[in-house]
C-alpha positions in Angstrom: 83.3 -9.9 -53.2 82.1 -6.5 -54.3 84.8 -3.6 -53.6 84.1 -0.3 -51.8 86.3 2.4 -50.5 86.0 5.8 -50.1 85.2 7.9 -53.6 87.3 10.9 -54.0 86.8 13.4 -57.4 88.6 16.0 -58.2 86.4 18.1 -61.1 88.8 20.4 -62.9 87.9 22.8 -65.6 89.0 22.0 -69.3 89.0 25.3 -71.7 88.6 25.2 -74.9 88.1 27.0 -78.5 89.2 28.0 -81.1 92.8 30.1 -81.9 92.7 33.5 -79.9 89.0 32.9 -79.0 87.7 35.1 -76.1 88.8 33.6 -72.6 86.3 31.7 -70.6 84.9 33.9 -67.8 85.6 30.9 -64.9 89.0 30.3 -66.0 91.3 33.8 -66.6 94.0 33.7 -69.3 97.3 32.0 -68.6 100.6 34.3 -68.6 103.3 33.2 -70.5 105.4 32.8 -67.5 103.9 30.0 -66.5 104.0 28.1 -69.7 107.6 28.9 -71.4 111.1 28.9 -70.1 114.0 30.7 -72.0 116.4 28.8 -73.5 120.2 28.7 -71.7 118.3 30.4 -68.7 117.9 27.2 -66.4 119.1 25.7 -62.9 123.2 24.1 -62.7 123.5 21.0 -60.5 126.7 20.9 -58.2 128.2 18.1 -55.8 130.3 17.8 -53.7 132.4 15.3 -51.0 132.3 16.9 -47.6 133.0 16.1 -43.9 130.7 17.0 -41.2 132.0 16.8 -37.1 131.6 17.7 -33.8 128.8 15.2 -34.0 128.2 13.5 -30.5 129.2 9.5 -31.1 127.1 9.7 -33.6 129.5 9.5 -36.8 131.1 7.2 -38.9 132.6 3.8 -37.1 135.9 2.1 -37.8 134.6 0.3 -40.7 134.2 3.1 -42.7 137.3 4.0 -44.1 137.0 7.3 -46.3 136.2 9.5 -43.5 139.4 8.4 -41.9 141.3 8.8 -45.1 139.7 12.4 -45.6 140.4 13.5 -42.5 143.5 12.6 -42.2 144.9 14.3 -45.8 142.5 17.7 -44.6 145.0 17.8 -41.4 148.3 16.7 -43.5 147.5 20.2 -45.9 147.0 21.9 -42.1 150.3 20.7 -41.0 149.2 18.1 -38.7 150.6 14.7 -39.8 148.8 12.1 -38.3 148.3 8.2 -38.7 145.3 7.5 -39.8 145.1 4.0 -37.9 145.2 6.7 -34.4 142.2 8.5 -35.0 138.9 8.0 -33.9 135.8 8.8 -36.4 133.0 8.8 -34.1 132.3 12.2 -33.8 133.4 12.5 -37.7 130.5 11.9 -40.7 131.6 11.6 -44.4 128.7 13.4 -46.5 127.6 14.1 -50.2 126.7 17.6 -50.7 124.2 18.8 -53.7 122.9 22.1 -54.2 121.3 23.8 -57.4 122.7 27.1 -58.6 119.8 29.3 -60.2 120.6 31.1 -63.4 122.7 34.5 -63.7 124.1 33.8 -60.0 126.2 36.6 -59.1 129.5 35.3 -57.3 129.1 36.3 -53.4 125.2 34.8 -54.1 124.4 32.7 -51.3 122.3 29.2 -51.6 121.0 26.1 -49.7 122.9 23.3 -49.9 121.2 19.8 -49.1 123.8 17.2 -47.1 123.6 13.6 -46.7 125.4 10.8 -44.9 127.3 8.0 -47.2 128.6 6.1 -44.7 127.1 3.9 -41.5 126.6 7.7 -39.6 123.4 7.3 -37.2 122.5 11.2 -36.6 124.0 14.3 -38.2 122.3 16.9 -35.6 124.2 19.0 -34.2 127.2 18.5 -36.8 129.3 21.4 -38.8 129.9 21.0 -42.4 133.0 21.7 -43.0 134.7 23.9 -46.3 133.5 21.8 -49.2 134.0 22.6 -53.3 130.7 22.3 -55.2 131.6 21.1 -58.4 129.4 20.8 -61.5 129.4 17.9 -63.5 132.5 19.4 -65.6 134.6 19.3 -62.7 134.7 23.2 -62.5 134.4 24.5 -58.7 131.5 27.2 -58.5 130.7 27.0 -55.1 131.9 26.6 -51.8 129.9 25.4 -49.1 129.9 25.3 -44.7 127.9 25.4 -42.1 125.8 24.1 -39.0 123.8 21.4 -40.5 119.9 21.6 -39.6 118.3 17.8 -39.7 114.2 16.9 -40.2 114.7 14.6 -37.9 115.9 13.2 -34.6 116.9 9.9 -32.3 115.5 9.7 -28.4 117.0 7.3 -26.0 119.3 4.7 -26.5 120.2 2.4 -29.1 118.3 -0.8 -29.0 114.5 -1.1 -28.2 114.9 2.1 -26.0 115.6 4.4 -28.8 113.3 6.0 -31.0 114.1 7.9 -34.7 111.5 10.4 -36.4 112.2 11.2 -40.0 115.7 11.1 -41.5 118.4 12.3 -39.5 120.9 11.5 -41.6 120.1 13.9 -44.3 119.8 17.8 -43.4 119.9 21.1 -45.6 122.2 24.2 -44.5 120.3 27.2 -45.8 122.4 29.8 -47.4 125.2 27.7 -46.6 127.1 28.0 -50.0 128.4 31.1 -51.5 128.4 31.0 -55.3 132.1 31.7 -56.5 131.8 31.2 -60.1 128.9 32.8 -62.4 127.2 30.2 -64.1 126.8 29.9 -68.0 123.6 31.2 -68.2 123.0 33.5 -71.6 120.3 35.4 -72.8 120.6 36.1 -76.7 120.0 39.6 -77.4 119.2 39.6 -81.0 116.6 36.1 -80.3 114.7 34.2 -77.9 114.2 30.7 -78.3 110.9 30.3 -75.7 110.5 26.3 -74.7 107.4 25.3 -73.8 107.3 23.6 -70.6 104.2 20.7 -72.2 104.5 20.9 -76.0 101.7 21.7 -77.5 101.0 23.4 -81.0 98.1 25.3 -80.4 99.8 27.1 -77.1 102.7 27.7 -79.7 100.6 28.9 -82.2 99.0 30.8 -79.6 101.9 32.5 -77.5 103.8 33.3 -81.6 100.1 35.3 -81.9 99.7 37.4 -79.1 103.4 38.6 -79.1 103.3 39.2 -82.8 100.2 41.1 -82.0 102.0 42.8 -78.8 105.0 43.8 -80.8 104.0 43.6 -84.7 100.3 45.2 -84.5 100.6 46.2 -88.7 101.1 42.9 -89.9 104.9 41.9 -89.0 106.1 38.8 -87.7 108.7 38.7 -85.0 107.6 35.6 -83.1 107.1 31.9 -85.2 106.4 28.6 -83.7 109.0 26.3 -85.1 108.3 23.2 -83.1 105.1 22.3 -80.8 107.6 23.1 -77.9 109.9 26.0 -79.3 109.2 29.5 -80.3 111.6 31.5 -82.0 111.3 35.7 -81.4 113.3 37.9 -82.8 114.4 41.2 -80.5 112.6 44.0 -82.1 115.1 46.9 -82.7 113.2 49.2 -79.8 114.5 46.5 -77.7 118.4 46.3 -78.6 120.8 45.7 -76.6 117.4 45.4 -73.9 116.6 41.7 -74.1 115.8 41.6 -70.5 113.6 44.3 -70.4 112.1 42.7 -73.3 111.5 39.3 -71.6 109.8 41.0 -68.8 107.2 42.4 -71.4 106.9 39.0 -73.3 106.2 36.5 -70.0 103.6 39.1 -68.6 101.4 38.4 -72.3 98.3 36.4 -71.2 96.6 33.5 -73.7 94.2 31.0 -73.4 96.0 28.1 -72.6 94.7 25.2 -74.4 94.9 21.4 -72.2 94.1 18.5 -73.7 91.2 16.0 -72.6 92.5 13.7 -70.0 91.0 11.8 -66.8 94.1 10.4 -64.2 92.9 7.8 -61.9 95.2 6.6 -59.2 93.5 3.0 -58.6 95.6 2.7 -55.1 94.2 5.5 -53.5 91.0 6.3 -55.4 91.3 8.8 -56.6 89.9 10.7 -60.0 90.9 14.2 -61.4 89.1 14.9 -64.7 87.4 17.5 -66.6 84.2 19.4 -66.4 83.6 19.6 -69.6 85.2 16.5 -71.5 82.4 15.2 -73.8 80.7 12.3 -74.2 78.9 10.5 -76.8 75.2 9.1 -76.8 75.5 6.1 -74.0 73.4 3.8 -71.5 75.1 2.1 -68.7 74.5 -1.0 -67.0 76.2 -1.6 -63.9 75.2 -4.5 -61.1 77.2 -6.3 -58.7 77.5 -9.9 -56.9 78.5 -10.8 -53.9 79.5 -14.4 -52.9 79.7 -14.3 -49.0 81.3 -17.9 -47.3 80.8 -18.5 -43.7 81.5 -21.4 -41.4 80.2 -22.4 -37.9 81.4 -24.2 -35.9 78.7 -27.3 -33.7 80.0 -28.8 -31.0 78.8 -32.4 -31.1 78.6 -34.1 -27.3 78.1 -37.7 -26.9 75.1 -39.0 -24.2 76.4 -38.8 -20.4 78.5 -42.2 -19.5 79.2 -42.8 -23.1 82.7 -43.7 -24.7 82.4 -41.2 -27.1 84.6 -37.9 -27.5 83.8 -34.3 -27.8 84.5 -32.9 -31.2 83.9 -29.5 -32.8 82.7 -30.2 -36.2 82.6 -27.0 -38.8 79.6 -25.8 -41.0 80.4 -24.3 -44.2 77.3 -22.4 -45.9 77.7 -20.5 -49.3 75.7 -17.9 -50.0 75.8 -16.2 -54.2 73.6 -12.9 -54.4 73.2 -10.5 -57.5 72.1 -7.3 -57.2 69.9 -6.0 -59.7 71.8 -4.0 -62.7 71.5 0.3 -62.2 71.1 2.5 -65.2 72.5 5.2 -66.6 71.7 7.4 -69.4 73.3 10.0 -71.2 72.0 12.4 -74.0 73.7 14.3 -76.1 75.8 16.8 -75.2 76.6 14.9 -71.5 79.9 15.5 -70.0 82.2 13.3 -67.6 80.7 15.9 -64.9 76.8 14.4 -65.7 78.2 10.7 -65.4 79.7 11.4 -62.0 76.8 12.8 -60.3 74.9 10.1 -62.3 77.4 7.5 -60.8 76.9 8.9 -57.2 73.4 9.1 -57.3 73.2 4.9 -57.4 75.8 4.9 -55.0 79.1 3.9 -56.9 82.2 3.5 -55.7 85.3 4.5 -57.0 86.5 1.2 -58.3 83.2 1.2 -60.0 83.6 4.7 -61.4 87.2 3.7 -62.7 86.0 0.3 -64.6 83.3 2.6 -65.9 84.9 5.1 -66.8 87.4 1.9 -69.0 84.6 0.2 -70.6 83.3 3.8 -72.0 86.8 4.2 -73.4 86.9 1.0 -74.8 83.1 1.6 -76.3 84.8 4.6 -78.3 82.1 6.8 -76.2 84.4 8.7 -74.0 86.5 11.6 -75.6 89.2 12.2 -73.6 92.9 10.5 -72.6 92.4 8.0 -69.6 96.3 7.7 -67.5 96.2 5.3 -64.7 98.7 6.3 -62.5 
């Protein structure tokens, strides 16, 4: 049976051109900001194994043996020596604890701190992380984390049918709830910058080495090269020494035309299509009909004559029914882009599963000239 949903496009604008061409006036040029990151300047990952209480009934049971275990030890370091097998968990959740410690944190920073159950816990609200080490994945200690845990979600009623749970309760975040003890190794070179782009791409490299050779080398000089189509190497000038931060801020405020390649992303599930304005096509006529085969039963009731030995029976009638519709065309000139086809397309009233096996075949033809990602 013919398919149809609903048809959702998303036109974006694809700039083009040649090396340091003029920038487009719809689209203004990119900063280097958003398109590089400085190498050894980047986020830190830390973990760490925490317990969170004064939950209300809500924590770990008896089956889950670490929390008992944890808790325990924590109280034998406090002096209190306990047995394990006398203490009671419920109000006591065993939790992982992640956070992500941003570059040149200064010990005494504070950060969010993201907690999650790992045992059968129902509910964390309410509950109080207490002191955990945030470790990264050397084993070195560079945070230290506690306090009140805030949850996205929450249980009503009681367990059973009468209960009810929105979102995940047994994750939460403690903003600012770590305090950065350790500075991370974050570096900045100060006699080079190694600038990664964050899509590689040669002619952004070639691009973003030009403009701050021009920025910085006006009378012919080169400070800045592109080594890779995802690293540029720039050297500090000697105005800059001992500086490089200063520098930076100058370098990531530069502007170019950022080049993007071709490319149409179709998510089938959803229907959805983000593609270019101004991807190119070549010379094509399209063809495009459907059928639909429709099958339907009834259902006769067959009744014998009055006084008869017969039965009442309900006998089905299965009809088959095959119709084409008639093919709709499309034509495109010279010089059409993806943007013509579509309001072509929608004109004759296609769908988006249409549009996508269009937009397939026309790739397959050699006609369309631009990536195609299904997603």
């Amino acid at each position: 049976m013919r398919s149809s949903g609903l048809l959702t496009l998303l036109t974006l604008f694809v700039a083009g051109g040649a090396l340091g061409a003029p920038p487009a006036a719809t689209e203004p040029p990119s900063r280097l900001k958003e398109l590089i990151a400085v190498e050894g300047v980047r986020d830190n990952q830390l973990i760490g194994y925490g317990l969170v209480v004064g939950l209300a009934g809500t924590g770990d049971k008896r089956q889950t043996v670490f929390p008992t275990q944890t808790l325990t030890n924590m109280l034998e370091r406090m002096g209190v020596s306990v047995s394990p097998a006398a203490i009671q968990v419920r109000n006591t959740a065993a939790v992982m604890v992640t956070a992500n410690l941003p570059p040149f944190a200064q010990p005494g920073t504070r950060i969010d701190i993201n907690v999650a159950a790992m045992g059968d816990s129902t509910n964390l609200q309410g509950g109080l992380l207490l002191m955990t080490p945030l470790k990264s994945a050397g084993g070195q200690v560079f945070a230290v984390a506690q306090g009140p845990v805030v949850t996205g979600g929450f249980v009503a009623g009681r367990s059973g049918n009468n209960s009810q749970t929105v979102n995940h309760p047994t994750a939460g975040r403690v903003p600012q709830g770590a305090i950065v003890e350790l500075q991370p190794p974050s570096t900045l070179n100060e006699n080079m910058l190694r600038l990664q782009l964050r899509r590689a791409d040669p002619t952004n490299a070639a691009r973003i080495a030009a403009v701050i050779n021009q920025r910085f080398s006006p009378s012919g000089g080169m400070i800045a090269r592109a080594q890779t189509p995802a690293l540029v190497l720039v050297d500090v000038p000697p105005s800059f020494k001992e500086r490089a931060v200063e520098f930076l801020s100058v370098v990531e405020n530069l502007r170019i035309l950022s080049d993007r390649p071709a490319r149409i992303v179709i998510n089938e599930r959803t229907g959805t299509i983000a593609l270019g304005k101004e991807i190119r096509l070549s010379p094509v006529s399209i063809l495009h009909g459907g059928l639909t085969v429709e099958v339907e039963t009834a259902y006769d009731v067959s009744q014998p004559a009055p006084f008869s030995e017969g039965q009442t029976m309900v006998t089905p009638k299965v009809g088959v029914g095959v119709k084409e519709e008639q093919a709709r065309h499309v034509n495109l000139k010279e010089g059409a882009t993806v943007d013509d086809l579509v309001k072509g397309l929608q004109a004759i009233g296609a769908t988006a599963r249409d549009i996508i096996a269009i937009l397939q075949n026309l790739q397959s033809a050699g006609a369309l000239e631009a990536e195609l990602e299904v997603i």
